[in-house]
C-alpha positions, 0 to 999 in steps of 0.5 A: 500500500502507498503511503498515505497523501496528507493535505496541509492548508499553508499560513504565511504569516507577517506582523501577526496576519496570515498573507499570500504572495505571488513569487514570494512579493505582492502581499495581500492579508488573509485573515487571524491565523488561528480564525484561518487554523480552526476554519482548516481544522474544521474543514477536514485538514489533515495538518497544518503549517505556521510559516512567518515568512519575514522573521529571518529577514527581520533578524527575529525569532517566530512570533510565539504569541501566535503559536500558542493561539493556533495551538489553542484551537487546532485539533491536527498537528501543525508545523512552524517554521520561520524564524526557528535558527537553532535548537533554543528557538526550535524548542520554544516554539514546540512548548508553545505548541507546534507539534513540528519546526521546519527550518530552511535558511538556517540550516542552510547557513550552519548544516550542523544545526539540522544534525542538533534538532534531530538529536534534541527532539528526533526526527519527526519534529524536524522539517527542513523546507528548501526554497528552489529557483531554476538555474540551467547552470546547476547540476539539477537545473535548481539552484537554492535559495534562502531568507524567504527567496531573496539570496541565491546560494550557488549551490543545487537543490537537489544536492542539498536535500541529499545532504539534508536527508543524511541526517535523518529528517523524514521531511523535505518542504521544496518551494518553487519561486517560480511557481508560488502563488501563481496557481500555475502547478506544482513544479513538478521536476523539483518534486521527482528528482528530490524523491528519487535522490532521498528516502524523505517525504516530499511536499509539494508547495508553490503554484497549486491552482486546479485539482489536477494539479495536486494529483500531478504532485501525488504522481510525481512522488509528493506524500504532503501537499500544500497549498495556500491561496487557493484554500484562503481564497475559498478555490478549492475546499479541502473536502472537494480535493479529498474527493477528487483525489479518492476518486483517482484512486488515491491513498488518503490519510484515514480521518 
């Protein structure tokens, strides 16, 4: 049997608001992320994730004020990421209530961090989420970037998520640059070739839009599928999606 595809609505936060891009820019408000977090929980979310998108770039830790509210009112596990840059900021967030940290620019800027979490709290706890952009000068044709999508790193994508995978984290969070917020498809390349270069669960995040395309993310080895502006902006309801996933045959996780 499969391993079963979850559904995490995404909530991007900034100064307090859940907000949706395009690209990563063009911010518009969304609403009070734990009104938002117990809307998806009531909506049949599998789990949730919690990302402040402007913490790292602000220099500051994530807002645990926020956290506490959503853990308050979620009945599903939930990730948290921004902002978390070592295991002192990660285990604050996880007392605040977040069952799970995903970290990205950080471990990126200092490996042995990822390596710490994973001992400190084990491995399902830890998330690391790599934000991509196509470079044709890259072995894997994608180049990582960090602090929200602004810096390029050099370095390829998916050499990196190998190096992630070495220290045992179950759970690599790529984003596309190219196809965040713009409702055009996950990218699907990104999704296989971590897949197949990793034994991590993949989610698939950046560009979801039309049903089809969270079953092309499922074909292309996605377990988790993410998605933000169209379940904000009431597109798709998680309900519907299950349904047309189900119907294609696909393994769902058991509610």
């Amino acid at each position: 049997m499969s391993e079963p595809v979850i559904i995490m609505p995404c909530l991007d936060m900034q100064n307090g608001r859940v907000v949706k891009g395009v690209h990563f820019v063009d911010i518009r408000d969304a609403g009070d992320p734990a009104e938002c977090a117990r809307a998806y929980c009531e909506a049949g979310a599998d789990e949730l994730a919690l990302l402040d998108i402007t913490a790292t770039v602000e220099g500051r830790g994530t807002m645990l004020e926020v956290v506490r509210r959503v853990a308050e009112v979620t009945t599903v596990p939930f990730t948290v990421g921004g902002g978390i840059s070592d295991v002192a900021s990660a285990a604050a967030v996880l007392e605040a209530g977040a069952n799970k940290v995903s970290t990205s620019s950080a471990a990126f800027r200092k490996p042995e961090v990822i390596a710490q979490m994973v001992r400190e709290f084990g491995p399902d706890k830890v998330t690391v989420a790599i934000d991509v952009d196509q470079n044709p000068a890259m072995p894997s044709g994608y180049e990582v970037y960090i602090d929200g999508g602004r810096t390029a790193t050099g370095k390829d994508a998916v050499q990196w998520a190998k190096q992630v995978d070495s220290y045992g984290v179950p759970v690599i969070l790529p984003t596309s640059k190219a196809g965040d917020g713009a409702k055009t498809g996950y990218d699907l390349p990104v999704i296989r070739a971590m897949k197949q270069a990793t034994s991590a669960q993949i989610v698939a995040s950046g560009g979801a839009g039309q049903l089809e395309h969270f079953h092309e993310a499922v074909q292309a080895g996605a377990t988790v599928l993410l998605a933000a502006s169209v379940f904000h902006f009431h597109l798709i309801g998680i309900a519907e999606l299950k349904t047309y996933l189900r119907d294609r045959g696909v393994n769902l996780q058991q509610e």
